[in-house]
C-alpha positions in Angstrom: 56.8 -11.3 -86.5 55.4 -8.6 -84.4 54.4 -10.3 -81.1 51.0 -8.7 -79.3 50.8 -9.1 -75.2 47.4 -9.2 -73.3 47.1 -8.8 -69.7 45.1 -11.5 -68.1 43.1 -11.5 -65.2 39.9 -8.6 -63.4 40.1 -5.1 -65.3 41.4 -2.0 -63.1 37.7 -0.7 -63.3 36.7 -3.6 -61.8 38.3 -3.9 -59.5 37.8 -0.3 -58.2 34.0 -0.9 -58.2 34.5 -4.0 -56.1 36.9 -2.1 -53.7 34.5 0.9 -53.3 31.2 -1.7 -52.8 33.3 -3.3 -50.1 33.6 0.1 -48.4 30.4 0.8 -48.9 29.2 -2.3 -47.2 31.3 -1.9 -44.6 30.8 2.0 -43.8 26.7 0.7 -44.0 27.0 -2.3 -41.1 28.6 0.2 -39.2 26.2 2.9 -39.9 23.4 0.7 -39.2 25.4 -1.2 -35.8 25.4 2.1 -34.7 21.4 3.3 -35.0 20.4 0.0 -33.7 22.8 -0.4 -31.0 22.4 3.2 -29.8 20.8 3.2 -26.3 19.2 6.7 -25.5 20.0 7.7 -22.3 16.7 7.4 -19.8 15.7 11.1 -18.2 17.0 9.8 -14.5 15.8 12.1 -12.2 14.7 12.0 -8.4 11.7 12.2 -6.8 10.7 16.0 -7.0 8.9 17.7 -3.8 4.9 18.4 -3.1 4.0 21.6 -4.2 0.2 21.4 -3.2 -1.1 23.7 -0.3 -2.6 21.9 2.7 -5.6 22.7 4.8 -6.1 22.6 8.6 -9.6 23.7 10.1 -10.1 24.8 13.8 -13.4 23.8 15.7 -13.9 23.9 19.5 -11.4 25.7 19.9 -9.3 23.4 18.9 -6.8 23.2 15.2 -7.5 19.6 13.8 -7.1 17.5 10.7 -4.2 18.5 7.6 -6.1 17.7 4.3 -4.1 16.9 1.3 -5.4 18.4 -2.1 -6.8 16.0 -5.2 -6.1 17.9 -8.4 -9.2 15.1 -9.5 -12.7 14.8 -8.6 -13.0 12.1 -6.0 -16.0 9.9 -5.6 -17.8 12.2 -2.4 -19.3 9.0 -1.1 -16.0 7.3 -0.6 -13.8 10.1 1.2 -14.7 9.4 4.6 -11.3 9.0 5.9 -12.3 12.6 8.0 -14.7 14.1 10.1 -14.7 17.4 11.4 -16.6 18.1 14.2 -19.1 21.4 14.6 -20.4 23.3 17.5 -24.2 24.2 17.3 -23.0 27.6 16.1 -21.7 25.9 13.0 -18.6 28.3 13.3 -15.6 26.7 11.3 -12.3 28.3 10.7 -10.1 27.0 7.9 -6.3 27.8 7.3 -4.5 27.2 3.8 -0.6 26.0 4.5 0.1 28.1 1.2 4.1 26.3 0.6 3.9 29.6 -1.3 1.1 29.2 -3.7 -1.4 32.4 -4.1 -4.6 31.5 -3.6 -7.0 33.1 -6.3 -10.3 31.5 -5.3 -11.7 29.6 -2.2 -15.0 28.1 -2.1 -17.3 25.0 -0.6 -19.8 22.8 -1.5 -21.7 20.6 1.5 -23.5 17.8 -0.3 -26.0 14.9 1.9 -23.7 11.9 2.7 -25.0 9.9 -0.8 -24.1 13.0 -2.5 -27.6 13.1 -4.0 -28.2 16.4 -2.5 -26.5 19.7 -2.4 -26.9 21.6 0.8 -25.3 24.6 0.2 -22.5 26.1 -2.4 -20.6 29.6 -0.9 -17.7 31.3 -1.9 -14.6 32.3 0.7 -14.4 35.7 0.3 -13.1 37.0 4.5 -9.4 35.9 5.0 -6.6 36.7 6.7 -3.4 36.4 5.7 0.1 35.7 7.6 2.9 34.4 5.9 2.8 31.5 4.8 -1.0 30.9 6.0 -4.3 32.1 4.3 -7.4 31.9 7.0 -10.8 31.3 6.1 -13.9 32.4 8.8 -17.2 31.1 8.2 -20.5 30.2 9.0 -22.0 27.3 7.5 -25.6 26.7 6.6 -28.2 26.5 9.0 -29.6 23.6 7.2 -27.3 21.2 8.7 -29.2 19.4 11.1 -27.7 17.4 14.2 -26.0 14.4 14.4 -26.4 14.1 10.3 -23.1 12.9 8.2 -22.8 15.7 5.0 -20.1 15.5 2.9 -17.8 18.7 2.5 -15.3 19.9 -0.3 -13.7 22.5 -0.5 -12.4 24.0 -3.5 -9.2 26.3 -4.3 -7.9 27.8 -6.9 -4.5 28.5 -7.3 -2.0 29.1 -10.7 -4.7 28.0 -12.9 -4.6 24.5 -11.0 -8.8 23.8 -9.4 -7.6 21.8 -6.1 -10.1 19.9 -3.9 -10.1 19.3 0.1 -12.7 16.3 0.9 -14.1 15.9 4.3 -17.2 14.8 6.5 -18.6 17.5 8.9 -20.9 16.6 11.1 -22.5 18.9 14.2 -22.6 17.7 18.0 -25.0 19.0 20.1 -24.7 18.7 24.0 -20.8 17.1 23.4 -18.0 17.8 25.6 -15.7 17.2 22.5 -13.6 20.2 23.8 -12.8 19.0 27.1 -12.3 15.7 25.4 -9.9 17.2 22.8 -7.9 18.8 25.6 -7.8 16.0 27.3 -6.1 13.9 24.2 -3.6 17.1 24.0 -2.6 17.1 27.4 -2.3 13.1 27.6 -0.1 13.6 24.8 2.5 16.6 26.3 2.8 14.8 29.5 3.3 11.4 28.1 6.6 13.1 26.3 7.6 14.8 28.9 9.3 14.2 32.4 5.9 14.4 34.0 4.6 11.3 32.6 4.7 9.2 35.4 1.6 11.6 36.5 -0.3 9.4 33.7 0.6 6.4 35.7 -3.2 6.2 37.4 -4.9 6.1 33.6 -2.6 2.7 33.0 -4.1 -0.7 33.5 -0.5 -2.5 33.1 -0.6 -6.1 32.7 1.7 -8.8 35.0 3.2 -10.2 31.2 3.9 -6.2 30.0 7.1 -5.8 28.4 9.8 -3.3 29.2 11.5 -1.2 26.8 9.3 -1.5 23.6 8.6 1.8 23.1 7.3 1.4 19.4 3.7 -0.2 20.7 2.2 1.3 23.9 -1.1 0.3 24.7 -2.9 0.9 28.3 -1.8 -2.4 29.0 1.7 -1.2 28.8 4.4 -0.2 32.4 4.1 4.0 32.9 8.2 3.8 31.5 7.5 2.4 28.3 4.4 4.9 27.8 7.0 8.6 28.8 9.7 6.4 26.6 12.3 6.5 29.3 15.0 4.4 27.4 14.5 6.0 24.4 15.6 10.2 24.0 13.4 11.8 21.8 12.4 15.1 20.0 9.2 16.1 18.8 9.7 17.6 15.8 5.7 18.8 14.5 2.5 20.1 15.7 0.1 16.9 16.6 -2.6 16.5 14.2 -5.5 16.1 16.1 -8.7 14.4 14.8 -11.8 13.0 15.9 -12.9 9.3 14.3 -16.2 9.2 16.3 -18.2 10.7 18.8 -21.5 9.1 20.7 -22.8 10.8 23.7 -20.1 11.3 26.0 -17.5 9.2 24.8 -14.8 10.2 22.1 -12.2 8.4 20.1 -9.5 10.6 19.0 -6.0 10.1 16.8 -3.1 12.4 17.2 -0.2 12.2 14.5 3.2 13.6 14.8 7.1 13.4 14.0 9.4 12.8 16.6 13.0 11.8 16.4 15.9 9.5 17.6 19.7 10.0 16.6 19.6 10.0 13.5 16.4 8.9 13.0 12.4 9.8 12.5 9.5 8.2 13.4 6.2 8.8 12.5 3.7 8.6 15.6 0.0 7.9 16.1 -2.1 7.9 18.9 -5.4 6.4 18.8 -7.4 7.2 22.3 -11.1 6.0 23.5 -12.1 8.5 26.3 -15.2 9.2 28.3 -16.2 12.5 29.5 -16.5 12.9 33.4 -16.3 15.8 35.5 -14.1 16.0 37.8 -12.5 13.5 35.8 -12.2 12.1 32.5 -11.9 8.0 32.1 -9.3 6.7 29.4 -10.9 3.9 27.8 -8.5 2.6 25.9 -4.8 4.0 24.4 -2.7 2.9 21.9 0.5 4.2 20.5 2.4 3.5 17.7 6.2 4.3 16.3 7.0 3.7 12.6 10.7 4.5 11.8 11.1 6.1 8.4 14.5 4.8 7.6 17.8 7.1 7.2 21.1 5.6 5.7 22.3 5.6 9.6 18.9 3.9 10.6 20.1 0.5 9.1 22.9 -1.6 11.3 24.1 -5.3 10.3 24.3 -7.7 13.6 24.0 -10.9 14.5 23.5 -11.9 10.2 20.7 -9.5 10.5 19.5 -6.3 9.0 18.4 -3.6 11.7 15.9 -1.6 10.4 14.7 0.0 13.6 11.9 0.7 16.3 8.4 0.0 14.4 5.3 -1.4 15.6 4.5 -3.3 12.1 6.2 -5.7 10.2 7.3 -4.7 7.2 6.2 -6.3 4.1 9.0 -8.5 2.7 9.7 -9.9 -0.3 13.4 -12.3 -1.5 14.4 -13.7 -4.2 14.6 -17.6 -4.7 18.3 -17.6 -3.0 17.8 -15.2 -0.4 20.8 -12.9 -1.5 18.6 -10.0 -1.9 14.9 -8.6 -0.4 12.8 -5.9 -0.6 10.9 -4.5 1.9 8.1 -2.1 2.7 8.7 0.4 5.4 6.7 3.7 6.4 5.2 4.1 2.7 8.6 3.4 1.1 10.1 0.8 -0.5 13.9 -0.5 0.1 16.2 -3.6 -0.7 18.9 -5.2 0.5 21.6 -6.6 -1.0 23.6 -9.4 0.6 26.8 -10.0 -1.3 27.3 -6.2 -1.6 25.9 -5.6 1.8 24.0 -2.4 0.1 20.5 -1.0 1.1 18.3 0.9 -1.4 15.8 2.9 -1.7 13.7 2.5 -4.7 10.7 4.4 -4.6 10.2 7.1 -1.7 7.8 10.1 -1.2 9.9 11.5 1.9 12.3 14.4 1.0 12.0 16.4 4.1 11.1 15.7 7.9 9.9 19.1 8.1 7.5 18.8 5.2 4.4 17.3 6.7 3.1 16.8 2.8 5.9 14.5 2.7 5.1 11.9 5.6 1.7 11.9 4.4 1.0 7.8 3.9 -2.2 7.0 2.5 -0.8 4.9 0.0 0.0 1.3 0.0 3.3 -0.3 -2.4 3.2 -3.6 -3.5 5.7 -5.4 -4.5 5.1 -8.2 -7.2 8.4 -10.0 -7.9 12.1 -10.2 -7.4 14.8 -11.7 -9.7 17.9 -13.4 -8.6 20.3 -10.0 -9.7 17.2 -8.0 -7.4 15.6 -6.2 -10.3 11.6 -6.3 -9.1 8.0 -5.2 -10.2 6.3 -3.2 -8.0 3.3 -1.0 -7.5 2.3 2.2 -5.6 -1.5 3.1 -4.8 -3.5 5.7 -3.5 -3.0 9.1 -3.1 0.1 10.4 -4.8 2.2 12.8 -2.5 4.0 14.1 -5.3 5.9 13.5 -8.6 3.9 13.3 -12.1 1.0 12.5 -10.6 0.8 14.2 -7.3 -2.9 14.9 -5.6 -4.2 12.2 -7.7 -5.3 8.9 -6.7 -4.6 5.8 -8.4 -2.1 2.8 -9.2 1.3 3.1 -10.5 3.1 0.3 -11.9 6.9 0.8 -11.6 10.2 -1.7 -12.6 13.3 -1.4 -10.8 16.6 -2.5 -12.8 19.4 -3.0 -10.2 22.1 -3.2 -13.0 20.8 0.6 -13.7 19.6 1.3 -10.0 16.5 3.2 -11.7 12.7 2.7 -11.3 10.9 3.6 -14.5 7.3 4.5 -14.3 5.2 2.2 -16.9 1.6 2.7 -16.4 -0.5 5.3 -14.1 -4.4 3.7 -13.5 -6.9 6.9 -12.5 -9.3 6.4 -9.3 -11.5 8.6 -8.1 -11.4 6.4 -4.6 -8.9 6.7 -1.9 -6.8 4.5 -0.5 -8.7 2.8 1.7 -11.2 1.2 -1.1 -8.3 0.5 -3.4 -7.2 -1.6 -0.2 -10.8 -3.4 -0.4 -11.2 -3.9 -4.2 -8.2 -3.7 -5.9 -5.4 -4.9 -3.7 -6.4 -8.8 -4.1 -4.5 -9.9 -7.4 -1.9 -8.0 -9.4 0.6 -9.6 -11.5 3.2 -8.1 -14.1 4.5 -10.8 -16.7 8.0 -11.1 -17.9 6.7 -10.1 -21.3 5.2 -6.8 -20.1 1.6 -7.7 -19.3 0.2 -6.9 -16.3 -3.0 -8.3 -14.5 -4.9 -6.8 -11.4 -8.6 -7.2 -9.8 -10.2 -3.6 -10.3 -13.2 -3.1 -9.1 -14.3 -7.2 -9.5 -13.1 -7.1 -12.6 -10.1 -9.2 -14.1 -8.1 -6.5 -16.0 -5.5 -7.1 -18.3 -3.0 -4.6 -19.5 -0.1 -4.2 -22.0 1.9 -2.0 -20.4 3.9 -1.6 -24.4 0.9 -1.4 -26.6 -1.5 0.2 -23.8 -3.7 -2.2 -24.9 -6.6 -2.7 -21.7 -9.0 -5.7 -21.9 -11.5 -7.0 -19.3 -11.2 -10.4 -18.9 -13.6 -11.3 -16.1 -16.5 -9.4 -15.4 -18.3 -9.0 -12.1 -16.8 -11.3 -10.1 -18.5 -12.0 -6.8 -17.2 -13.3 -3.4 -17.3 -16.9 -3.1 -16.9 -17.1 -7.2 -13.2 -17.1 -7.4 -10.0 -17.6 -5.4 -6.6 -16.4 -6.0 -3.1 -18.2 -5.6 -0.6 -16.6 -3.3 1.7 -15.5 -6.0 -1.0 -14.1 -7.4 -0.2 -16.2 -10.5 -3.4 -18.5 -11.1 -7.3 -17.5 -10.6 -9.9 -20.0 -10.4 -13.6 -19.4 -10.8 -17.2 -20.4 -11.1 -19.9 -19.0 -13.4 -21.2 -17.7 -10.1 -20.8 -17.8 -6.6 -23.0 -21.3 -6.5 -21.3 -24.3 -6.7 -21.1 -24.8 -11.1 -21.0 -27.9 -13.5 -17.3 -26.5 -14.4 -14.5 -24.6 -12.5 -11.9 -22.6 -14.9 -7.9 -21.7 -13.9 -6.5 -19.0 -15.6 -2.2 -19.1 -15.6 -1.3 -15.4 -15.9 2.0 -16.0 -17.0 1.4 -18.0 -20.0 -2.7 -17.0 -20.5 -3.3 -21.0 -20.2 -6.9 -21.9 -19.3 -7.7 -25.3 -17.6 -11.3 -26.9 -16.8 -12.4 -29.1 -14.1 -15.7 -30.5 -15.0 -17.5 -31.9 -12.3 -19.2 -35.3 -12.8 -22.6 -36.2 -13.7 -24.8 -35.4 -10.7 -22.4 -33.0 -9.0 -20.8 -29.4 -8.9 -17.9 -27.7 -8.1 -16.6 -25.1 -5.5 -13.1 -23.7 -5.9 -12.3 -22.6 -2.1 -8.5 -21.5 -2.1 -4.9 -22.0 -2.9 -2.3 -23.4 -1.0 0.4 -22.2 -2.6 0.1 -22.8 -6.2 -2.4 -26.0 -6.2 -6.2 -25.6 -6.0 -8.3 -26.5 -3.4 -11.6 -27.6 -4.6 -15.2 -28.8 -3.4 -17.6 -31.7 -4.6 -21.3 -30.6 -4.5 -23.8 -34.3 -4.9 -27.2 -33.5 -5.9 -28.3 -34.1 -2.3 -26.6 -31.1 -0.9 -27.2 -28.1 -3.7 -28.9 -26.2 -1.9 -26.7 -26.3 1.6 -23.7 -26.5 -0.3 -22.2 -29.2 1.7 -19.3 -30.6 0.3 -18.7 -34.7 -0.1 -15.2 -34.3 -0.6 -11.7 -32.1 -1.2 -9.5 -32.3 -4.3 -6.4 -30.4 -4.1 -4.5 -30.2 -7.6 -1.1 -29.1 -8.8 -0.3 -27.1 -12.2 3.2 -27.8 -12.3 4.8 -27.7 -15.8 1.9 -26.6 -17.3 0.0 -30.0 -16.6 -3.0 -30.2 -14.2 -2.6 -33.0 -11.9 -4.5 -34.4 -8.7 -1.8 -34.7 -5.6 -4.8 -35.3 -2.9 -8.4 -36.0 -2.1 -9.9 -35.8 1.1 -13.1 -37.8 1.8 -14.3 -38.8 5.0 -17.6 -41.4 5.3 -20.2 -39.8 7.1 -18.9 -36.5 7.1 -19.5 -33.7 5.4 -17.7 -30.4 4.8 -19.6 -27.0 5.4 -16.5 -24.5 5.8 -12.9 -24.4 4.3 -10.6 -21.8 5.2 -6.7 -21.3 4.6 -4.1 -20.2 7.4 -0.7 -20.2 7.3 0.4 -23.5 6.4 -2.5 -25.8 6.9 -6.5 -25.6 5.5 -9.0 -25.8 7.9 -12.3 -27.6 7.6 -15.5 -27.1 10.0 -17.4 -30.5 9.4 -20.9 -31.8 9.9 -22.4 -35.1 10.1 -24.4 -36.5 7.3 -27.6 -36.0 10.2 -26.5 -32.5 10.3 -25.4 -32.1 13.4 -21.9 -30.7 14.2 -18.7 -32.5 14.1 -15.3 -31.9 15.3 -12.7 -30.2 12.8 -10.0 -31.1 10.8 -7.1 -30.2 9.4 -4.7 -30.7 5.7 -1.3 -29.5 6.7 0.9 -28.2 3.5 4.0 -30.5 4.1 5.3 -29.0 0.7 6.3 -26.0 1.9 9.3 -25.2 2.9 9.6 -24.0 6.8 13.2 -23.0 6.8 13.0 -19.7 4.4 16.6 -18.2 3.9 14.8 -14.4 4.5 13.1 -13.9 7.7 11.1 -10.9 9.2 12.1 -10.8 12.8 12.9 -8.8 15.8 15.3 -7.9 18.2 16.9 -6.3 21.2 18.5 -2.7 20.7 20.5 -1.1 24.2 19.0 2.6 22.8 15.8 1.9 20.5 14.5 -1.0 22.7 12.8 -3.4 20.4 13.4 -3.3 16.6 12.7 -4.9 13.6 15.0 -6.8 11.7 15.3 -9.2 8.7 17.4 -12.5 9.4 19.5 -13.7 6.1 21.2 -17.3 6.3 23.7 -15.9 3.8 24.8 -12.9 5.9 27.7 -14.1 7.9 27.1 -13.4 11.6 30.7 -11.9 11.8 29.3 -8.8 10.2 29.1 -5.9 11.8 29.5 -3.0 9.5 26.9 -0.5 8.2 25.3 -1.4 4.7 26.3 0.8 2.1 23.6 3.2 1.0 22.3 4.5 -2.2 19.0 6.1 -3.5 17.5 4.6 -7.3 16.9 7.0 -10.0 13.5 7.4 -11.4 12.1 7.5 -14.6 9.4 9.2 -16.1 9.2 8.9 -19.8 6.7 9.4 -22.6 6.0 5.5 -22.4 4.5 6.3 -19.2 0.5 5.4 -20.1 -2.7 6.7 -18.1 -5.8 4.3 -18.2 -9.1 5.7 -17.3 -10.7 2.5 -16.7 -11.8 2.9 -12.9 -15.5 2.8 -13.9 
């Protein structure tokens, strides 16, 4: 009997179907790890250089101002940052610093100081040309009268781009701004030369006046301190003369220049009150100021401190929660410092060139909003934009830095048609930036949100009014009032998590929210019997930790009422009035919370070649340590996820 054998188990097809779907799984997870796990490399690039011309005009014989061209219409009524001075013959000569540029067009308009009239419109047809300089001679209207404010642009054309020069001219009669003017310029070459003890009989030196701080002179100050004796220096630029004001016969005038030290520049400002006299001229007042614009050699490690160098400000400063790492804010650029890899930084920095005047130019103003524990940080740049993406515009740029990366990406430009110094006024109060991308600021008196990934821009608070609203110091919570009168209810708004919390005031009574210390409000009871003084009965100060709004004081006094509340430093500070009116002694809630001993410290201290010098102290940076910090410049990126909000109405 024939036997017949079958073979048991998966057919050979099969099982090459289930082989080749394995593949094919596989070879598809790797496929896909790949597209979603594929980083595209950022476009790191640096900071690139100005390429805008300048302008300089010469009156009284004398070459003043360096105006920086907006590539944006400006608001006239707001650019009165600069004057220039005329002569009764109206005669003004203006000189284009070219950087190279061909100048196609020149032209002005002279508009009344509301800009609701236009004076006069006239093209610049005479020049001269040397070099690298274009010059302009003209004759302005004759319907300019005397001691009258106008407003005054002047517009180029150059490579297609329509550039914009805004100043204030204004025409003396009867002055003796030249003398006055020489007199500043004089001052100033003896001062930084070896004649400047000849300068000693302007000085009014005081008993306490200091020796060897070169970076604030004052009139107050010894006749060494004012020629600099301890401290060898080169001037390296032209002084930038200008004149702030002018009545009858006395002038205040503002000279700006480079000089240097080592290895170091400084940026340098004079301010000077004088009055005319004849044979003499009378200093009023003088007041000189040195801000070092940091080099890698400008920054030494001694005594567990960061030398930063001579500077009469204080830079703004801001560590993380363990004091390893701080950024800081230093002659309109932003650094950091790293303690464990004893390493500055520097983020974000218009300066490319000493020699570049376009450079050192500083009307802007950087922010800086947070710092994590690794030293990655939001911050923000405003005002006028020296160069980059954005240059001769105005407005607020929103910027992360990634320390893993060392880059600063761009993520959201703001237009303004307002300088720098009313951004400073109405925009510089709150601004926030979320973890999840959302960032907050007070434009304008308006609360603005913004989603800096879907570009997404909502108003969130409309028209708010002093005395309405306060802000915490991290800029974290806003309270506020239906209006600036004491209301029935008082809202918080947490910026970090959107959370909205009410305070209703009881029946008979409204509410004042004053200020912040810290994060906890501070907050005033109205009774019926006071509404329309707006004394307040009592205080309530409350906390918002964990996301819970709790009471941690109230502050009542019988027969006492409070009329003023203001914050400083660490304590609030209340002017009181008895119930009869009549004026009562003050008084005073310390804020014992805070913590005194901060591991980051701005300080200062003594240098055998500089004189006086800023430092920042760091209780984690052994004392022992003397070497120089390492030095590195961030990348910066401009992407396409870089937005531009017109929202600056």
């Amino acid at each position: 009997m024939a036997l017949n054998f079958r073979t048991t188990g998966m057919k050979k097809s099969t099982k090459h179907r289930i082989i080749l779907l394995v593949i094919a799984f596989f070879v598809s997870l790797l496929f896909f790890y790949i597209i979603l796990n594929r980083k595209t490399s950022p476009n790191v690039s640096s900071m690139s250089s100005p390429t805008l011309p300048t302008v300089s005009v010469e009156s009284f014989g004398t070459k003043q101002l360096l105006l920086h061209g907006y590539i944006a219409k400006m608001d006239d009524t707001e650019m009165t940052d600069n004057l220039i001075p005329l002569d009764t013959d109206r005669k003004l000569t203006i000189t284009v610093n070219t950087y190279g540029n061909q100048i196609d067009n020149a032209s002005y308009e002279i508009h009344s100081a509301d800009t609701s009239r236009t004076i006069s419109t006239n093209s610049l047809n005479s020049s001269k040309s040397s070099g690298d300089t274009v010059t302009f001679d003209t004759e302005l209207t004759n319907l300019l009268d005397p001691g009258h404010k106008y407003s005054l642009i002047l517009n180029l054309t150059s490579g297609g781009r329509k550039i914009r020069y805004y100043s204030q001219i204004m025409i003396f009669a009867d002055s003796h701004l030249k003398e006055l003017m020489k007199f500043a310029s004089d001052f100033h070459d003896k001062s930084l030369s070896d004649d400047y003890n000849s300068l000693g009989k302007y000085l009014e030196p005081t008993a306490d006046a200091s020796s060897g701080d070169v970076s604030h002179v004052t009139i107050n100050s010894t006749v060494n301190d004012l020629g600099m004796q301890s401290f060898s220096h080169k001037v390296e630029s032209e002084p930038i003369i200008s004149v702030t004001d002018l009545t009858d016969d006395v002038a205040s005038i503002e000279l700006r220049y480079v000089l240097s030290h080592d290895d170091s520049c400084y940026l340098a400002v004079e301010k000077y009150r004088i009055r005319y006299g004849s044979p003499r001229m009378y200093l009023l007042s003088f007041d000189r100021t040195l801000d070092i614009i940091p080099k890698s050699a400008s920054f030494t490690i001694k005594d567990g401190a960061l030398n930063i160098g001579a500077s009469a400000n204080t830079p703004q400063m801001y560590a993380n929660e363990s004091g390893s790492v701080a950024a800081f804010v230093q002659a309109g650029a932003l650094y950091e410092y790293n303690v464990n890899q004893n390493k500055v930084t520097s983020v974000f920095s218009f300066f490319k060139d000493s020699d570049d005047l376009r450079c050192l130019f500083t009307d802007h103003d950087i922010r800086i909003l947070n710092i994590d524990a690794s030293g990655s940080m939001d911050f923000v740049v405003y005002g006028y934009m020296n160069c980059g993406s954005h240059e001769g515009r105005s407005g607020i740029d929103i910027y992360h830095y990634d320390s893993s990366l060392n880059v600063a990406t761009e993520e959201g430009f703001i237009n303004s048609s307002n300088p720098v110094s009313y951004l400073q006024k109405n925009f510089s109060e709150l601004l926030y930036r979320t973890s999840g991308g959302r960032f907050y600021c007070l434009l304008n008196h308006n609360l603005i949100g913004i989603d800096l990934v879907t570009r997404k821009t909502d108003v969130i608070l409309k028209n708010l009014q002093d005395g309405q609203y306060c802000v915490s110091e991290d800029m974290r919570y806003i309270a506020w009032t239906k209006s600036s009168q004491p209301g029935s209810v008082i809202k918080i708004r947490d910026l970090s998590s959107d959370k909205v919390y009410d305070i209703t005031a009881k029946s008979g009574g409204r509410l004042k929210a004053l200020c912040f210390i810290d994060e906890d409000l501070v907050y005033g009871t109205v009774d019926s019997s006071h509404y329309t003084s707006g004394l307040m009965n009592s205080l309530t100060i409350v906390s918002f930790a964990n996301e819970k709004m709790s009471t941690i004081k109230t502050y009542q006094k019988d027969g006492l009422l409070i009329s003023k509340v203001s914050r400083s430093d660490n304590a609030v500070e209340l002017t009181r009035v008895h119930d009869d009116g009549s004026k009562a002694s003050s008084d005073t809630i310390l804020d014992t919370l805070t913590n005194s001993d901060e591991s980051v410290n701005a300080s200062t201290a003594t240098d055998d070649n500089a004189g006086t010098v800023r430092t920042i102290e760091f209780s984690k940076l052994s004392t022992d340590l003397k070497a120089k910090p390492a030095f590195t410049t961030s990348g910066l990126v401009l992407s396409d996820s870089t937005i531009s909000l017109e929202i600056y109405k």
